[in-house]
C-alpha positions, 0 to 999 in steps of 0.5 A: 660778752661784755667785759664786766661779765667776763671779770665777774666769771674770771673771779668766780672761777678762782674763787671755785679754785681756791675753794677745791684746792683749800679743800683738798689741803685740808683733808689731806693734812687731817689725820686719819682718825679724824677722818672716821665716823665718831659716835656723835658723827653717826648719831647726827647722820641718824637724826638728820636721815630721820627728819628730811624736812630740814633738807627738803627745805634747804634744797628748795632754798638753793634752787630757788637762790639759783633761779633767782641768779640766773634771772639776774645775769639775764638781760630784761626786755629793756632793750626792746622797745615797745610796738609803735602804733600804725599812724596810717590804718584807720578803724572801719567804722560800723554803721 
């Protein structure tokens, strides 16, 4: 791997981290009646159950943002060059 790659997933690595473990601190400092569903918590879950068009397209959205970065981190076909010519081979000529 080349060292800028290497860098990229050192940082996103802790970047992941620091996510989970904030994320963590965070519920386990929320009280525990914040943590039950609240009418208005329920009535969104309804609405959003209801209308999957919104999740359909949110989903579609990140998996094509996914494919879309893992074109970008794969190497292009720069690296080949294209196919030389044979110089010696002539074309039989038809009579």
């Amino acid at each position: 791997m080349k060292r800028e790659y290497v860098v990229w997933l050192i940082i996103v690595l802790v970047l992941v981290a620091a996510g989970v473990l904030l994320g963590r601190w965070l519920v386990a400092e929320a009280p525990a009646e914040e943590l039950d569903l609240q009418p208005k918590d329920a009535a969104f879950r309804e609405w959003f159950w209801e209308r999957r068009t919104l999740d359909l397209v949110t989903q579609v959205a990140l998996i094509f943002a996914g494919a879309l970065g893992i074109a970008a981190i794969l190497p292009g076909n720069q690296d080949i060059p294209p196919p030389q010519p044979d110089l010696h081979s002539h074309p039989k000529e038809s009579p």
